[in-house]
N, C-alpha and C positions, 0 to 999 in steps of 0.2 A: 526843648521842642524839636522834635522830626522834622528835616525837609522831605517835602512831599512835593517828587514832581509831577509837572502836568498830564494827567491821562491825555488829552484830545489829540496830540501830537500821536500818541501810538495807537489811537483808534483810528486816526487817518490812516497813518502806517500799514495799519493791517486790513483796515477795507480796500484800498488800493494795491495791494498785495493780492487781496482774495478777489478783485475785479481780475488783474491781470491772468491770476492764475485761472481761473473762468474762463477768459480769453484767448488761451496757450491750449488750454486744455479740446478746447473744442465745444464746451457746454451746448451750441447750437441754436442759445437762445438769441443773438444776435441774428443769424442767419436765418433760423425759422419763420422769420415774419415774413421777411421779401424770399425764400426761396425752398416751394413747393419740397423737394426732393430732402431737405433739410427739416423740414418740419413732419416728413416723413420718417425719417431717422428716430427723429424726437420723439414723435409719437410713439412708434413699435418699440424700441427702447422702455417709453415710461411703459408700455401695453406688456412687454414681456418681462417685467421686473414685478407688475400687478401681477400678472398669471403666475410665477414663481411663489409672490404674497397667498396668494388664492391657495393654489397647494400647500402650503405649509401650514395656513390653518384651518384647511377642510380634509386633507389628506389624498385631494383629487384636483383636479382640473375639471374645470366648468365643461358641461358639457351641449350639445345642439347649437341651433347655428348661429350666426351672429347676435342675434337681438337675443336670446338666450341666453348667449356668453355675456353681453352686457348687463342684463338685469341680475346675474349670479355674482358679477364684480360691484353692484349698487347694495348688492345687500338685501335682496329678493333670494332668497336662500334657506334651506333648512338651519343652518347654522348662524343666522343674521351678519357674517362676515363683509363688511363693508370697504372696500380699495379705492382710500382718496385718491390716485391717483386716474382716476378712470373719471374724476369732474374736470379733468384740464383735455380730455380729449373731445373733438368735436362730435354730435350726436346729428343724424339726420328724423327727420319725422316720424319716422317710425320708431327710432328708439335706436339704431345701430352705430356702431361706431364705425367715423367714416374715412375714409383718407384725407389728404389735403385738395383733391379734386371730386371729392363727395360722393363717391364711388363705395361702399361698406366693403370693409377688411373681411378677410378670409384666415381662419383660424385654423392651424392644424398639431395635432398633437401626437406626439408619439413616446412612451414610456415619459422620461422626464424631458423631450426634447420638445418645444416650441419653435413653429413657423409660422408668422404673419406677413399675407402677401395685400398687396396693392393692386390693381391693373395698372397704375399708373396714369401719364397724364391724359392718353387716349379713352381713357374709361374702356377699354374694352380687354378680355380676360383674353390673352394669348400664351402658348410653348415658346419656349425658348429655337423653334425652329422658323417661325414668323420670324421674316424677316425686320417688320415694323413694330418689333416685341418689345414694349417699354415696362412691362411690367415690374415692378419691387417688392422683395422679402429682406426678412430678417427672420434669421433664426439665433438660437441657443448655441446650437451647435456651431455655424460660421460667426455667428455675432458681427456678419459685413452684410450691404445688400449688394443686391445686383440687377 
């Protein structure tokens, strides 16, 4: 007869391995909850990882303005292409996807490059010459915000 040892010991091992590694990594989901700017992150991240999804099995990027862009990632689409990850971002009333300050995301696209901006927490859409410009993007290209 085989000894067989205990599984439970190395499935601890390795969910506590894959916590930490969560952890170290940055995952964001710890932070996201208590800090706006963090959940921002998150968001545009899961939002520009869908739009890549989006293009690869429609051969385009969604196109019109936000509440358009969303209903094309639910799968309101010629091609019924549906992007789970577009049910974990938050929706306002009308259907748009929204920041963490409930302000609708501004979508822009260029060849394969994505940028999604924020106004941030002021709600209000400023240039980077405003001096009180808290604005936030995330694109493809930088993959940082600012």
């Amino acid at each position: 007869m085989k000894y067989k040892e205990p599984l439970l010991p190395f499935g601890i091992a390795v969910l506590v391995a894959a916590l930490a590694a969560a952890l170290v990594t940055g995952c964001g989901y710890v932070n996201a909850k208590t800090d706006p700017a963090a959940q921002f992150n998150q968001n545009a991240n899961s939002l520009i990882l869908g739009l890549q999804q989006y293009k690869e099995f429609t051969g385009a990027y969604p196109v019109g303005n936000n509440m358009s862009i969303t209903r094309a990632m639910q799968g309101k689409n010629d091609q019924k292409v549906l992007i789970l990850s577009i049910r974990q971002i938050d929706l306002n009333d009308k259907g748009e996807i929204v920041d963490p300050w409930n302000t609708p995301y501004r979508f822009y696209f260029s060849g394969d490059e994505v940028l999604i901006r924020s106004a941030g927490p002021n709600r209000i859409w400023e240039d980077d010459d405003s001096p009180q410009a808290d604005d936030l993007y995330r694109s493809t290209l930088t993959g940082r915000k600012s």
